[in-house]
Chimera marker file (.cmm) of the C-alpha trace (Angstrom):
<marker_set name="trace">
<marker id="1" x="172.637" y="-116.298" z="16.956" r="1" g="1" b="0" radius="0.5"/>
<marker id="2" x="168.682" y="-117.035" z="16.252" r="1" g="1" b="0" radius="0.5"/>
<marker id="3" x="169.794" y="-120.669" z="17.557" r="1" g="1" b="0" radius="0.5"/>
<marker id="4" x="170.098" y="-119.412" z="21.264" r="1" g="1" b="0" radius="0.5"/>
<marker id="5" x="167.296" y="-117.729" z="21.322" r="1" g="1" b="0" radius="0.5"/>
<marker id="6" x="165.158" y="-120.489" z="20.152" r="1" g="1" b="0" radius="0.5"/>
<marker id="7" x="167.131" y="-122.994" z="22.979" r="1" g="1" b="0" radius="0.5"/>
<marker id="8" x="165.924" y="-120.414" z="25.655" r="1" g="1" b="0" radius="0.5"/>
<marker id="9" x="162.303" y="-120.524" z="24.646" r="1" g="1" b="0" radius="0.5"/>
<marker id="10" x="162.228" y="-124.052" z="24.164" r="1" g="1" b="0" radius="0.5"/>
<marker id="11" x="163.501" y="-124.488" z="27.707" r="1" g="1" b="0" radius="0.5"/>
<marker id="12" x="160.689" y="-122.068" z="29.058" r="1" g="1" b="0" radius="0.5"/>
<marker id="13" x="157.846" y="-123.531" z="26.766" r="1" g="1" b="0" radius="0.5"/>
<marker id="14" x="159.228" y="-126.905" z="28.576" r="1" g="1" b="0" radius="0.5"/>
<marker id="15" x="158.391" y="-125.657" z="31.977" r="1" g="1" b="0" radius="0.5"/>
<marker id="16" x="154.804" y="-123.652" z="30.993" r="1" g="1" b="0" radius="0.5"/>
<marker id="17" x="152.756" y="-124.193" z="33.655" r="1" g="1" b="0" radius="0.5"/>
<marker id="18" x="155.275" y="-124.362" z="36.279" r="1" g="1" b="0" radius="0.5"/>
<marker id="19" x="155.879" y="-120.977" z="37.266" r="1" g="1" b="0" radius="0.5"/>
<marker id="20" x="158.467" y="-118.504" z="36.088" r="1" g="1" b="0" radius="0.5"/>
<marker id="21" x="162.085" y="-119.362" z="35.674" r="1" g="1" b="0" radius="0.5"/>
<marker id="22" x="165.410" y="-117.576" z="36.230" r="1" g="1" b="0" radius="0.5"/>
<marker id="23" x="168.143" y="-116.869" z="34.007" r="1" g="1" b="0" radius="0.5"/>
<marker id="24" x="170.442" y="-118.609" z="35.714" r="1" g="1" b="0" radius="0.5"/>
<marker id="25" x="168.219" y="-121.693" z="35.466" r="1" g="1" b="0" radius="0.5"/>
<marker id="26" x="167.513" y="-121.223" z="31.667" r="1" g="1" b="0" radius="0.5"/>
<marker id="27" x="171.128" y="-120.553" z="30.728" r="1" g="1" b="0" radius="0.5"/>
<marker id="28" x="171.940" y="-123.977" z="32.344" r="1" g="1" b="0" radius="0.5"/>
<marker id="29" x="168.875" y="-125.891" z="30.502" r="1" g="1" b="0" radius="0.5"/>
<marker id="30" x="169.506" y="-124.069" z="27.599" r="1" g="1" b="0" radius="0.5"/>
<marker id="31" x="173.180" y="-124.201" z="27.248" r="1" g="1" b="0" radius="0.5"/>
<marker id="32" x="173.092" y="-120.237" z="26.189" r="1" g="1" b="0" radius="0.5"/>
<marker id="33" x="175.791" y="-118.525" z="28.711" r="1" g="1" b="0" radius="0.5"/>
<marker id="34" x="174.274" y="-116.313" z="31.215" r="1" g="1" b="0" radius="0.5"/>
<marker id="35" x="175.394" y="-112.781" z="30.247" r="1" g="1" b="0" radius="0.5"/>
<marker id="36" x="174.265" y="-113.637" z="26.385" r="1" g="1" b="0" radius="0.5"/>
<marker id="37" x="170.996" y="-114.672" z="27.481" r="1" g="1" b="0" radius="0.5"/>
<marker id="38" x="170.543" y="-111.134" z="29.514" r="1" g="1" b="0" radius="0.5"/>
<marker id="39" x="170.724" y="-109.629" z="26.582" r="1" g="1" b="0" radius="0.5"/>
<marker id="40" x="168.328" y="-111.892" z="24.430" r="1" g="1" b="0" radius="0.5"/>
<marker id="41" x="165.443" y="-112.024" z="26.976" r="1" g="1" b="0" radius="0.5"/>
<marker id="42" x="165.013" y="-107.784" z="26.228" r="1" g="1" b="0" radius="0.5"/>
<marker id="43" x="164.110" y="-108.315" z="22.799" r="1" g="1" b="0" radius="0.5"/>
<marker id="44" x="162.319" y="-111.416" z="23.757" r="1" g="1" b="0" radius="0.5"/>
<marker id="45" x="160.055" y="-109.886" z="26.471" r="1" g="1" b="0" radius="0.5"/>
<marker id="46" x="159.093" y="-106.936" z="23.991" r="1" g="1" b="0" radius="0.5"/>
<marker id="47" x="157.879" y="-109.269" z="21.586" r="1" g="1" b="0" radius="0.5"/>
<marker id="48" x="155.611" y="-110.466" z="23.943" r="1" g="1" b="0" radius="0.5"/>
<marker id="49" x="157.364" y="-114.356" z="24.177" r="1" g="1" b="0" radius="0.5"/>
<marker id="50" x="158.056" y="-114.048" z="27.271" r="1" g="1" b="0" radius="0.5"/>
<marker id="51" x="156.675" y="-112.562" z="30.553" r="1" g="1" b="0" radius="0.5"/>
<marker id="52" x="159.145" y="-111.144" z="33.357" r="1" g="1" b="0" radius="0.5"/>
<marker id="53" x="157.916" y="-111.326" z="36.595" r="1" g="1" b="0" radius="0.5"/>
<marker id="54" x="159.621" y="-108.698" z="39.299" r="1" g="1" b="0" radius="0.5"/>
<marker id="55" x="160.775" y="-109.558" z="42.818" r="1" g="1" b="0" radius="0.5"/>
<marker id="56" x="163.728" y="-110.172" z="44.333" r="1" g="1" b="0" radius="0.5"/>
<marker id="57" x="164.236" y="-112.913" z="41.684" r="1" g="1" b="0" radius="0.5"/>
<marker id="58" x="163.128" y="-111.386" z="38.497" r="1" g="1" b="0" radius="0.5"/>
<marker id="59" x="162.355" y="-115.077" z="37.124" r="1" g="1" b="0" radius="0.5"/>
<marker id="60" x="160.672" y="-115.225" z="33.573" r="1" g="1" b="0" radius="0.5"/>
<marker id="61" x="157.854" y="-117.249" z="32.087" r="1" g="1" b="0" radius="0.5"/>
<marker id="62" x="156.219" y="-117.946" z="28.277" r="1" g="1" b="0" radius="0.5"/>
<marker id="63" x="153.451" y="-115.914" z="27.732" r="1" g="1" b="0" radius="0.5"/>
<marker id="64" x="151.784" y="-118.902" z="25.465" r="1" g="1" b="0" radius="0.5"/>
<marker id="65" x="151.212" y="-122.408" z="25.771" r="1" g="1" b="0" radius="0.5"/>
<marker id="66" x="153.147" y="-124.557" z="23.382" r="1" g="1" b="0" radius="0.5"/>
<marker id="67" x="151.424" y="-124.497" z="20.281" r="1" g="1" b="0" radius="0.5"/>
<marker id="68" x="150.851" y="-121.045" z="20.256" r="1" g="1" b="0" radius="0.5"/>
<marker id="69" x="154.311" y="-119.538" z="19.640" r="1" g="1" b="0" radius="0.5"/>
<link id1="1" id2="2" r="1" g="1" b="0" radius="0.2"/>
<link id1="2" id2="3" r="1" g="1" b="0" radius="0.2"/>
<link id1="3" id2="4" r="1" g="1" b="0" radius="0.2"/>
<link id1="4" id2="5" r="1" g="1" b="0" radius="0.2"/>
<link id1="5" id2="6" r="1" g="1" b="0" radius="0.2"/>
<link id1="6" id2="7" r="1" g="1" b="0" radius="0.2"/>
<link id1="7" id2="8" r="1" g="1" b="0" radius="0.2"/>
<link id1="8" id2="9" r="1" g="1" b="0" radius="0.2"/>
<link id1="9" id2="10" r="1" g="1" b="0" radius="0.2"/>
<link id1="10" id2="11" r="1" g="1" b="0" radius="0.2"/>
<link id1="11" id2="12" r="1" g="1" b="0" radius="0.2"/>
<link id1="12" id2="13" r="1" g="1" b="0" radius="0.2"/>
<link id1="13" id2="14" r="1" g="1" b="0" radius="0.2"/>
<link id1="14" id2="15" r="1" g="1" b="0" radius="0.2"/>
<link id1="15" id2="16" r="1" g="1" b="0" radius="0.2"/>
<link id1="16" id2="17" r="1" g="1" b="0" radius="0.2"/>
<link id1="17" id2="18" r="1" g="1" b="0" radius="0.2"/>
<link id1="18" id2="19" r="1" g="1" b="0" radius="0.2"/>
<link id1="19" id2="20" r="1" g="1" b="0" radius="0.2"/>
<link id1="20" id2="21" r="1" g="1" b="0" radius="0.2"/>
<link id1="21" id2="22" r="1" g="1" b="0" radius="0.2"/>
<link id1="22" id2="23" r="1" g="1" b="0" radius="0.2"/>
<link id1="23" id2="24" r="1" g="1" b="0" radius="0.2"/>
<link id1="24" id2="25" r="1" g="1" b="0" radius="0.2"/>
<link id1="25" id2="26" r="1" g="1" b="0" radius="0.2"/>
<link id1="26" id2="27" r="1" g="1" b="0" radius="0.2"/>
<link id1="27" id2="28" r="1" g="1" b="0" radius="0.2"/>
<link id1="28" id2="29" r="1" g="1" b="0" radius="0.2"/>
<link id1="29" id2="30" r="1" g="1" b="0" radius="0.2"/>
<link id1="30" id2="31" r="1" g="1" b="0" radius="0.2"/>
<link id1="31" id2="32" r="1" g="1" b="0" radius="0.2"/>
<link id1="32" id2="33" r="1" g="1" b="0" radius="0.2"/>
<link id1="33" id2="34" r="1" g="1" b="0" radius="0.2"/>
<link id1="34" id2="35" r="1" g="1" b="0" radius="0.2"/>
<link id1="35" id2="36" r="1" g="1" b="0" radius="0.2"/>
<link id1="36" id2="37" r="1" g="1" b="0" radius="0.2"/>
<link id1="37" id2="38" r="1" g="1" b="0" radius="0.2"/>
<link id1="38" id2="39" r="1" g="1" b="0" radius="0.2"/>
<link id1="39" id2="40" r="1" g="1" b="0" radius="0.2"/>
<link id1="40" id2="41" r="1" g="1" b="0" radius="0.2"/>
<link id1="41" id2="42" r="1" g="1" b="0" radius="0.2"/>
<link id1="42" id2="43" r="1" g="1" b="0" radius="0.2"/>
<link id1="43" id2="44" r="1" g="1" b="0" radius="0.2"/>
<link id1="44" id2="45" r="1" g="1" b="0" radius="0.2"/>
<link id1="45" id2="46" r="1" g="1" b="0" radius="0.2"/>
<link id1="46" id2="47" r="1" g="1" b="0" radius="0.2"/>
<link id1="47" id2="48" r="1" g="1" b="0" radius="0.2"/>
<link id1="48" id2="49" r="1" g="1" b="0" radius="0.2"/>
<link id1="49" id2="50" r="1" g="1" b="0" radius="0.2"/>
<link id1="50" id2="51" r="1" g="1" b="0" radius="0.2"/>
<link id1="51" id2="52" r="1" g="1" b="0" radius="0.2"/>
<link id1="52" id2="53" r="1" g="1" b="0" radius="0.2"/>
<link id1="53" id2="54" r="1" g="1" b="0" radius="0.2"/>
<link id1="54" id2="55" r="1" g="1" b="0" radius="0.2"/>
<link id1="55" id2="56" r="1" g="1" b="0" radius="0.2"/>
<link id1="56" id2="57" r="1" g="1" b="0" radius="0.2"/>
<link id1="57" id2="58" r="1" g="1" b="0" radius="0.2"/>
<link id1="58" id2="59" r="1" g="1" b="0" radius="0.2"/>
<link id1="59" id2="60" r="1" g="1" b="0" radius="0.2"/>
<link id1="60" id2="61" r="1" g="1" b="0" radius="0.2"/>
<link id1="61" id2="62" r="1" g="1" b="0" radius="0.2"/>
<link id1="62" id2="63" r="1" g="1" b="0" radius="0.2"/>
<link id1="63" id2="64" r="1" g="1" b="0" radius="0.2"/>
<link id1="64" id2="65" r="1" g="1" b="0" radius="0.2"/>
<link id1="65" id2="66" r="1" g="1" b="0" radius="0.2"/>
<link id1="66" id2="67" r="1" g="1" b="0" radius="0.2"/>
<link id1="67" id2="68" r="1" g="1" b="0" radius="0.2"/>
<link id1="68" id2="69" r="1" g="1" b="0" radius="0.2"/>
</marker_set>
C-alpha cells in the first residue's frame, strides 16, 4: 500500500519546520490507521525520509524540505 505511505509523508512534509510529529497525530492527518503506520515509519526512517526523535514521545519529522524528497 505505496498510497499510505506517501499520505504519511505528505502530512509530515506539511508540517516541516514545525517540529516533529507523533504517530498518533500523523495517522489522524493522514488517514493511515495507527498500527499500519508503525510499521511503515521503519522502512521510512531507514531510508532516510524521515527523522525519529527519542523521548518520552518518540515524535517524527522529514529529514528534507519539500522539494527535496
Amino acid at each position: 500500500m505505496e498510497c499510505c505511505g506517501v499520505r504519511a509523508m505528505v502530512t509530515l512534509a506539511k508540517s516541516f519546520g514545525h517540529g516533529p510529529m507523533s504517530i498518533t497525530a500523523m495517522a489522524k492527518d493522514s488517514f493511515v490507521p495507527y498500527a499500519y503506520l508503525e510499521q511503515l515509519i521503519v522502512p521510512l526512517r531507514k531510508s532516510g525520509l524521515v527523522e525519529s526523535k527519542h523521548g518520552a514521545h518518540g515524535d517524527f519529522d522529514c529529514r528534507r524540505r519539500r522539494g527535496e524528497a
